[in-house]
C-alpha positions in Angstrom: 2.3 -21.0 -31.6 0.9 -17.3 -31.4 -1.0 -17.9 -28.4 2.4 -19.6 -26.8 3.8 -16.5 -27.8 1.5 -14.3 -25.8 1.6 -15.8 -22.8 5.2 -16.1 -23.0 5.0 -11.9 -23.0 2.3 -12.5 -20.2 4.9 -14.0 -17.9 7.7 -11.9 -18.4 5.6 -8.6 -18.2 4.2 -10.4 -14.5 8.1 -11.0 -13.9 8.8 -7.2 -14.3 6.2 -6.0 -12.4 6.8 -8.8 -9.1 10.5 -7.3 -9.6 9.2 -3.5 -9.3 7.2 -4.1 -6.5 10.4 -5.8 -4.5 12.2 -2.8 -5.6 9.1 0.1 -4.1 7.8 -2.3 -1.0 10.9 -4.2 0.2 14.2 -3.4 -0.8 14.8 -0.3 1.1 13.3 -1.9 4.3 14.5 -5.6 4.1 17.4 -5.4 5.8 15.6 -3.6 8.8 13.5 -6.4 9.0 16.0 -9.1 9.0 16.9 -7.2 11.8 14.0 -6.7 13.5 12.8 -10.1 13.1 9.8 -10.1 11.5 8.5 -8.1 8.1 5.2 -6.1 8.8 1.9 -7.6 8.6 0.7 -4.7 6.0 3.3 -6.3 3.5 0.8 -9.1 2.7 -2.3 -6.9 2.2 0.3 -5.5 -0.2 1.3 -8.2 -1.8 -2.5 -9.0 -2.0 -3.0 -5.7 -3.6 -0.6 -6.4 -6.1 -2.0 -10.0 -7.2 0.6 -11.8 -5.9 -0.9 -14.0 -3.8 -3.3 -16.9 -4.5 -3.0 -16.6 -8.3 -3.8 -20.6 -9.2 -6.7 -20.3 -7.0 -9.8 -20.3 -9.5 -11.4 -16.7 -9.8 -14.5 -17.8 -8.0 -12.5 -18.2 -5.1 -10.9 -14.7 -5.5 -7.7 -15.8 -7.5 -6.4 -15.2 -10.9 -7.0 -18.9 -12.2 -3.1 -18.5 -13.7 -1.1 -21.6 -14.7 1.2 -23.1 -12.1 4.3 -21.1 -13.7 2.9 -17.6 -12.6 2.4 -19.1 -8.9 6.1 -20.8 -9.3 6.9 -17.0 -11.0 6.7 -15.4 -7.6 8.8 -17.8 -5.4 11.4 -17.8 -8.1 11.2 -14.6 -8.3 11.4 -12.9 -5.0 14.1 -15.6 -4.1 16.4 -14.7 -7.2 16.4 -11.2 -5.6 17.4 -12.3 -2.5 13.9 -12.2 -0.3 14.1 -15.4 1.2 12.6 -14.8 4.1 9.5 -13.5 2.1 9.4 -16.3 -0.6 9.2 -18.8 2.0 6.3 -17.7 3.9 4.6 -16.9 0.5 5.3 -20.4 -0.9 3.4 -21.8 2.5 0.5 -19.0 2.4 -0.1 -19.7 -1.5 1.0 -22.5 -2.8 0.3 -24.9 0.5 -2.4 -23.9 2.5 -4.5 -22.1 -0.6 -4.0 -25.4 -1.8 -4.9 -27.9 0.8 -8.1 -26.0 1.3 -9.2 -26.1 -2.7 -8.5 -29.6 -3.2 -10.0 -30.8 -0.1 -12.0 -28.2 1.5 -15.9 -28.2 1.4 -17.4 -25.5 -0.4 -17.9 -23.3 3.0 -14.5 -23.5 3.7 -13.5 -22.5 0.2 -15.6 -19.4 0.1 -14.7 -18.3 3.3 -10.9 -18.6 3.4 -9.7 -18.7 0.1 -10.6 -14.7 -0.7 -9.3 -13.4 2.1 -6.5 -15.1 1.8 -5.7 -13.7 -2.1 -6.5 -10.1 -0.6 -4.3 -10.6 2.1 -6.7 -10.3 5.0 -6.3 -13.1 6.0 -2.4 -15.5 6.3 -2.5 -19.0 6.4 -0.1 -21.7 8.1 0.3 -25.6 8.4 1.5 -26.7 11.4 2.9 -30.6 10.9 6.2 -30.5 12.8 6.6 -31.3 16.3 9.1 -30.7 19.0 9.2 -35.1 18.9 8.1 -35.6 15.2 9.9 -33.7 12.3 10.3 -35.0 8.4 8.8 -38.4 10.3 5.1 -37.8 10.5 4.7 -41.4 12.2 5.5 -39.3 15.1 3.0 -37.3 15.4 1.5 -36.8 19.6 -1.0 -33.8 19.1 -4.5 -35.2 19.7 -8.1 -34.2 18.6 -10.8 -36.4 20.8 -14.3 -36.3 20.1 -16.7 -34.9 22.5 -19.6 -37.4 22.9 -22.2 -35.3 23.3 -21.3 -31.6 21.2 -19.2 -33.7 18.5 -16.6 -31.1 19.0 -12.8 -31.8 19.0 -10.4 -31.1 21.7 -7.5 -30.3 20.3 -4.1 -30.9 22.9 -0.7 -30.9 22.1 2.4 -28.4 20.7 3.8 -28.1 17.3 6.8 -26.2 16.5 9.1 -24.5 13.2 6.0 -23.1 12.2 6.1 -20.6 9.1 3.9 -17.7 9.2 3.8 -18.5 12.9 3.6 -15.7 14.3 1.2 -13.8 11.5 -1.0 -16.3 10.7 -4.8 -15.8 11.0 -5.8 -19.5 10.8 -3.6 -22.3 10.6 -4.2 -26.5 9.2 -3.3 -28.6 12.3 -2.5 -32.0 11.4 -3.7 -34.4 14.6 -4.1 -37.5 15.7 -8.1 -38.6 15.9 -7.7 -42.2 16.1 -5.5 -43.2 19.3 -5.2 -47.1 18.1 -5.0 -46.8 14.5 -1.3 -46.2 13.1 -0.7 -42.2 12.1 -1.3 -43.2 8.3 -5.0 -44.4 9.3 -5.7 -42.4 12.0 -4.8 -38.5 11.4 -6.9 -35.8 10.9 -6.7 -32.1 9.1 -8.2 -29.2 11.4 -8.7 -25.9 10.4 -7.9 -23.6 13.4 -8.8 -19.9 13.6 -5.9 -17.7 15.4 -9.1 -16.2 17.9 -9.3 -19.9 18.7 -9.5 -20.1 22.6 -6.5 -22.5 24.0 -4.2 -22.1 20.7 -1.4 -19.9 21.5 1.5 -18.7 19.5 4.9 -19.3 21.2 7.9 -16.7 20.6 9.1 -15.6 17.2 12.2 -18.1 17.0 15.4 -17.0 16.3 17.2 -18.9 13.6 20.7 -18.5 11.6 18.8 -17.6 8.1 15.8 -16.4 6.9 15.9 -14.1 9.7 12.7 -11.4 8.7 10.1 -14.9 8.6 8.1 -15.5 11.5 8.8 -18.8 12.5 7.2 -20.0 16.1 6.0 -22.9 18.7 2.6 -23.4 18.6 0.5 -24.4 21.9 -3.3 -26.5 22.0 -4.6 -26.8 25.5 -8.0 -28.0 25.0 -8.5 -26.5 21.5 -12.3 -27.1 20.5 -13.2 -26.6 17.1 -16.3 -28.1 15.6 -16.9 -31.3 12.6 -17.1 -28.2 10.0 -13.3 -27.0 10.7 -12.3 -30.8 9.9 -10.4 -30.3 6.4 -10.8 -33.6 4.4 -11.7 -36.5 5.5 -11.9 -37.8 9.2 -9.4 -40.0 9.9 -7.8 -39.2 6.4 -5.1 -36.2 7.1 -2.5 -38.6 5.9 -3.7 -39.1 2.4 -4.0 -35.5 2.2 -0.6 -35.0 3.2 0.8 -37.2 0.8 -1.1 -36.0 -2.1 0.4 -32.3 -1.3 3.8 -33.0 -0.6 4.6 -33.1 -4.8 3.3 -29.3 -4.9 5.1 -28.5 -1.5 8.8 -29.7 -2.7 8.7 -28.8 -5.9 7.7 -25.1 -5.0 10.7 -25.4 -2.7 12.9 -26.6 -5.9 11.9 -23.8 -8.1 13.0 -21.5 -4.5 16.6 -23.4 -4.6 16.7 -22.4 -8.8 16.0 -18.7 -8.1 18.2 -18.2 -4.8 21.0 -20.2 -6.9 20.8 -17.8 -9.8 20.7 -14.4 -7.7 23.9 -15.4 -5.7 25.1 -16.0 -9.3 23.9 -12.8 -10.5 25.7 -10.9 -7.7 29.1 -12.9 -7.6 29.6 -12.9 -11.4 28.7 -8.8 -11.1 31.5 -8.8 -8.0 34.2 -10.6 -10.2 34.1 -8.3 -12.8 34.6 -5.3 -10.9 37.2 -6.8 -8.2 40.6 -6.5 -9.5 43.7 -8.8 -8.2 47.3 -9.5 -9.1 46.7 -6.1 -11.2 43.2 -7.5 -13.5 39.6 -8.3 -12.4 39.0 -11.2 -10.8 36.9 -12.4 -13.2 39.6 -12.7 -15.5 41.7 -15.4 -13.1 41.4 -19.1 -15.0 40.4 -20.6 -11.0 37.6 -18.5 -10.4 36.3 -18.8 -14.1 36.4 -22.5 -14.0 34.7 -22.1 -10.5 31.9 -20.3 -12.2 31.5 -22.1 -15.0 31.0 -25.4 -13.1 28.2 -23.2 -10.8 26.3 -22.2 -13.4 26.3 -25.3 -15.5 24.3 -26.6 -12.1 22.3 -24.2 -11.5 20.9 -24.8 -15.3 21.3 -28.2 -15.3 18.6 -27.7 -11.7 16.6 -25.1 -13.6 16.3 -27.6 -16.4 14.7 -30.2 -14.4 12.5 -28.2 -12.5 11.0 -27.0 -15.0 10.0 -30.3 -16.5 8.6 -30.9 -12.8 6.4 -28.2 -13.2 5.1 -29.2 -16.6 4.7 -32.9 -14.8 2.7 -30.9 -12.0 0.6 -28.9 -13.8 -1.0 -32.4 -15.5 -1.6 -33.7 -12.1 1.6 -36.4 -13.3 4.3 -35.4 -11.1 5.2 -38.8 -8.9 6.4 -38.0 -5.4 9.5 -39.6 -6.3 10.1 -37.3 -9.4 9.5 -34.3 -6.9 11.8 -35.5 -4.2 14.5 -35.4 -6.8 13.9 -32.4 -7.5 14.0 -31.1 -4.1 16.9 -33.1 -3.2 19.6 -32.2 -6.2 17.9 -28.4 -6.4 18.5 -27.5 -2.3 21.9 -29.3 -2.3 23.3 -27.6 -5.2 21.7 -24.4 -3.9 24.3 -24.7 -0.7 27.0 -25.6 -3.1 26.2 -22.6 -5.0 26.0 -20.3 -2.2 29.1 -21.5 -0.4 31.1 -21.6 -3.5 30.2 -18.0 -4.4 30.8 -16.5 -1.0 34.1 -18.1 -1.6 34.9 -15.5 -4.2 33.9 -13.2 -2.5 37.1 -13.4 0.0 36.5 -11.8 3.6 33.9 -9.4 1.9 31.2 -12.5 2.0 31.5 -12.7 5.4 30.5 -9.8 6.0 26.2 -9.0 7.1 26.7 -6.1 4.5 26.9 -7.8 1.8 24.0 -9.9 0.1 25.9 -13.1 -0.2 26.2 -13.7 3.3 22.7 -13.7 3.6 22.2 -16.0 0.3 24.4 -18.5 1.9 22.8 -18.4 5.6 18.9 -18.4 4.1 20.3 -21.1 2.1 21.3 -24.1 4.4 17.4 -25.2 6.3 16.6 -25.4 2.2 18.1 -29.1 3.0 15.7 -29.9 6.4 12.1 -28.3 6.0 9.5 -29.9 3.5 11.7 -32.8 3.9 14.9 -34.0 5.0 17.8 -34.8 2.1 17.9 -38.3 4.2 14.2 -38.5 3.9 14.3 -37.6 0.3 16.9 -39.8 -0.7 15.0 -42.8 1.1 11.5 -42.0 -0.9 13.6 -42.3 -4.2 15.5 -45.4 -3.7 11.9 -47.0 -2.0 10.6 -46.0 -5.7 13.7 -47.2 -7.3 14.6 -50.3 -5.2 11.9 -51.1 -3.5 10.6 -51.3 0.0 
């Protein structure tokens, strides 16, 4: 009980101090960035700095060796204040790629990546999707052929909607090293420096939301990276893929919570200050109902989530479970966002005003880490059948 206790202080003492840091490093400067395009690179030595990035990784590996709430703590976080664009490429640096590389990287790879990654020397990126092959990995046409005499691969091919894309200093490139066997048997995990000669970054792409994340093509003509930079097992990038994807949507989940409760936080704070017909808005039986129904959904999300996280953390989270999680969470989140903008009248239309952002940031929530199609066909396989 007393030590629940304590690290129940713990956690909300690392929640104040993630929220003082947005409000010193990034809230004076993030709209200039969404503007811009791109935040600076110096913001992840920052966050580094800080201990905000990493934290699950076991200290030998230069993290904090925190439980799975503090490393969900961030992403909810920094989305509930409205850093989207931030959270995201966090969620991918920490929670994917520091991840990928301690559960299946060799000991050399761990050592060498892993610290630099919690200091913030170093940003990491996966690059799955391609311009063909999106939620369907079956798709996959990037290739990594063997050498016959150096045992190098060549890597050749192009990936695209890549996070971190344009800041990343090495980047997990999922290929195809077995031209006859199907993707599931034949794919392999390749760890790709950014000084790599042949990879090149495309243009920072220009999207509708989450404008201030780096997000870019990525070209491999005749990428060679030696047997030590495969991550896994040869032939086994699949597998690997699979086993992450419970972490991968359920961070996204815990994303769709906090964004859902800061567009709250900021509507609820609107209505009672906006007056019409001669009272605040707040006070109008239509727009109290509305809000009562939002928040009942953003708890009744939270709720789940949580219990996803618990399931996580005990390595007992099915994929199933976590693409329910993803699925209800992100959908609700663009039912939250476009229901409060709603109330906000002309005024959420508006770039000045945080909700429009919320509601923008808010809508790929439904397409990256997974489809809603894709996720609603994983849980009716588990349900159903195939």
């Amino acid at each position: 009980m007393f030590q629940t206790i304590a690290i129940e202080d713990e956690w909300k003492l690392f929640k104040k101090s993630i929220e003082a840091f947005a409000k010193k490093e990034i809230e004076a400067n993030y709209s200039k960035w969404e503007k811009e395009g791109m935040f600076p690179r110096e913001l992840w030595n920052k966050l580094g700095e800080a201990g905000f990035l990493c934290v699950g990784i076991p200290e030998q590996y230069g993290g904090l060796g925190a439980p799975l709430y503090f490393e969900a703590c961030i992403i909810d976080e920094f989305s509930r204040l409205g850093y989207n664009s931030i959270s995201g490429g966090l969620a991918v640096h920490s929670n994917i790629v520091a991840h990928y590389l301690l559960n299946s990287g060799t000991e050399e790879q761990k050592t060498h990546y892993l610290p630099k990654m919690a200091t913030g020397e170093y940003v990491g990126a996966i690059a799955m999707t391609e311009p063909g092959a999106g939620s369907d990995l079956q798709g996959i046409k990037t290739t990594a052929m063997k050498h016959p005499e150096t045992s190098e691969y060549t890597i050749n091919g192009s990936k695209t909607f890549i996070s971190n894309g344009q800041m990343f200093d090495f980047v997990i490139v999922v290929a195809k090293t077995n031209q006859e066997a199907p993707v599931s048997k034949g794919t392999t995990l390749f760890i790709v420096d950014e000084s790599t000669k042949g990879l090149t970054k495309g243009k920072n792409l220009k999207k509708i939301g989450l404008h201030s994340a780096d997000t870019s093509e990525l070209f491999f003509d005749d990428v060679c990276v030696a047997p030590s930079q495969i991550l896994g097992a040869l032939d086994g990038g699949f597998i690997t893929l699979m086993n992450e994807l419970p972490r991968e949507r359920t961070i996204l989940a815990v994303g769709a919570c906090g964004a859902m409760e800061g567009a709250l936080e900021i509507t609820i704070q609107y209505l009672q200050e906006r007056e019409a017909f001669g009272k605040p808005l707040s006070k109008l039986q239509v727009i109290r109902h509305k809000i009562a129904e939002m928040v009942t959904e953003a708890k009744v999300n939270r709720a789940f989530v949580n219990q996803c996280l618990v399931l996580l953390e005990k390595n007992q989270l099915s994929t199933a479970e976590a693409s329910m999680a993803k699925l209800s969470s992100t959908e609700a989140q663009c039912r939250v966002a476009d229901g409060c903008l709603q109330l906000f009248g002309g005024y959420g239309y508006m770039e000045e005003y945080p909700i429009s952002r919320a509601y923008t940031d808010a809508r790929v929530q439904r397409i990256y880490g997974g489809t809603s199609e894709i996720m609603k066909e994983i849980i009716s396989k588990d349900v159903l059948g195939k």
